[in-house]
N, C-alpha and C positions, 0 to 999 in steps of 0.2 A: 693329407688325409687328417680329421681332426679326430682326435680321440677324447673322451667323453670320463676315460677311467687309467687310471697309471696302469704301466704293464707289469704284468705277474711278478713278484720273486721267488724265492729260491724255494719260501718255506709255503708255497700255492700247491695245491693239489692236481697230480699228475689230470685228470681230467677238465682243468680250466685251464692251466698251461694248452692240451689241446684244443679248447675252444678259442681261443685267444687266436692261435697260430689259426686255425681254421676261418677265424674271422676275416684273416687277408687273402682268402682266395675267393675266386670269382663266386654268384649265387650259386651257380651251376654246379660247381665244384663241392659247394656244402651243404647241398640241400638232401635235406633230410623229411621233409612236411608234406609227402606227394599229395599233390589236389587239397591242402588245407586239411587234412584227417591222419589222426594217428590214436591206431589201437592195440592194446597191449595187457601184460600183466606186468606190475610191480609189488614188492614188499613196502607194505604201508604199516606206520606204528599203531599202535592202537592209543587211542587216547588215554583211557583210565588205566589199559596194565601195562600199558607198553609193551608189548606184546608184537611184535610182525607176523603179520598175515597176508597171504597174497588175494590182490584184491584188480579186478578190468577196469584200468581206465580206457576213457574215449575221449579225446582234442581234436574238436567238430569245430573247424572256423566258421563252417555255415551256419549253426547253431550259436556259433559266439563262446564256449564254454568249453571247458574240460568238465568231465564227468568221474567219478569213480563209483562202483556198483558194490556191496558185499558180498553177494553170491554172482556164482556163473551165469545162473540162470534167472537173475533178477531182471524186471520188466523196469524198473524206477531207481534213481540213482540215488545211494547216499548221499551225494553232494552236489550239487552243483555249483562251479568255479566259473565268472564271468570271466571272459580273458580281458573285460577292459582294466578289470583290476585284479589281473594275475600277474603272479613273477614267480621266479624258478631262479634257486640260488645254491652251488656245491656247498655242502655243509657236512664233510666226512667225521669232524671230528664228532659233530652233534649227535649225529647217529652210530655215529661206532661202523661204521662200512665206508671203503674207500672211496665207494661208487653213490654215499649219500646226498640226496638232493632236497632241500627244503622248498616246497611250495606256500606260495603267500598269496593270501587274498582277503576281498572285504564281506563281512556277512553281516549284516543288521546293524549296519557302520561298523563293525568291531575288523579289526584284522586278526585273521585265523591262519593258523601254519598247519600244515601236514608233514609229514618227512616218509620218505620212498627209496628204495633202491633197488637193484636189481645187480646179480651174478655178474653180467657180461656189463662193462665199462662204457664199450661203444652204447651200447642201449640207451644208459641213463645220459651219454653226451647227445646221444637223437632224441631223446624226450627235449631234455633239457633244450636245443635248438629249436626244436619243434613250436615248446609253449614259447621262446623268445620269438621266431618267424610271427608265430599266428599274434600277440602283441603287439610287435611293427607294424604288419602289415592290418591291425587296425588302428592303430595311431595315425598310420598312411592315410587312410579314409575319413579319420574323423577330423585330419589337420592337414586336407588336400593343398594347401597354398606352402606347407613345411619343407623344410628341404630334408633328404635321409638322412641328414647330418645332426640338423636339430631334433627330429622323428627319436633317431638312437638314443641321442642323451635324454629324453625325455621323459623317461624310465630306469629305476636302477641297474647298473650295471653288476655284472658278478665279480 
């Protein structure tokens, strides 16, 4: 099996140790992305005070995008995240929480980060697989002749 990224050491963070190991089990076994959608609340920084607040996201592969919304009952999203050019990367120490996860993406050519977390560990290791699936599987589409092998590396690794 070719691998695309050296395996974790000692000083990695208990949740990419577990994606790591997760990654050698079958799809089936790790799937976390039912039907291409995944929706939730996470703790999002705020940009100017730093600040976390919890905020809905939505990871519509149909739609192409993550989303995340300010209010519960908003109709229109704060952001929206193309997944052609989304990543999802553990970042505990950047955010001060075990379970932090930095989101990267492009906005008006610029590359923009977000940082999120949530309580429960598993959560942010299903988010975080979720936005990596829905990436693959359009690298998948957009480079039908590629093999999964090339597909994986083609994108940064965590």
């Amino acid at each position: 099996m070719r691998r695309c990224h050296p395996p974790p050491d000692k000083e990695e963070n208990q949740l990419f140790i577990f994606f790591s190991n997760c990654c050698h089990l079958s799809s089936e076994e790790c799937c976390c992305f039912s039907l291409g959608y995944r929706e939730g609340f996470l703790w999002k920084r705020g940009r100017d005070n730093g600040q976390f607040l919890t905020r809905k996201f939505v990871l519509s592969e149909r739609e192409g995008a993550l989303k995340y919304y300010n209010k519960n009952d908003a109709k229109e999203p704060k952001a929206i995240m193309k997944i052609e050019h989304l990543n999802a990367t553990f970042q505990p120490a950047k955010i001060g929480n075990p379970h932090g996860l930095q989101i990267t993406y492009l906005k008006d050519n610029s590359t923009r980060n977000i940082f999120v977390y949530h309580e429960d560990g598993k959560e942010m290791v299903d988010w975080f697989n979720a936005i990596r699936a829905a990436r693959f599987h359009y690298l998948q589409v957009a480079f039908p002749g590629a093999s999964n092998a090339d597909v994986s590396c083609s994108f940064p690794c965590p």
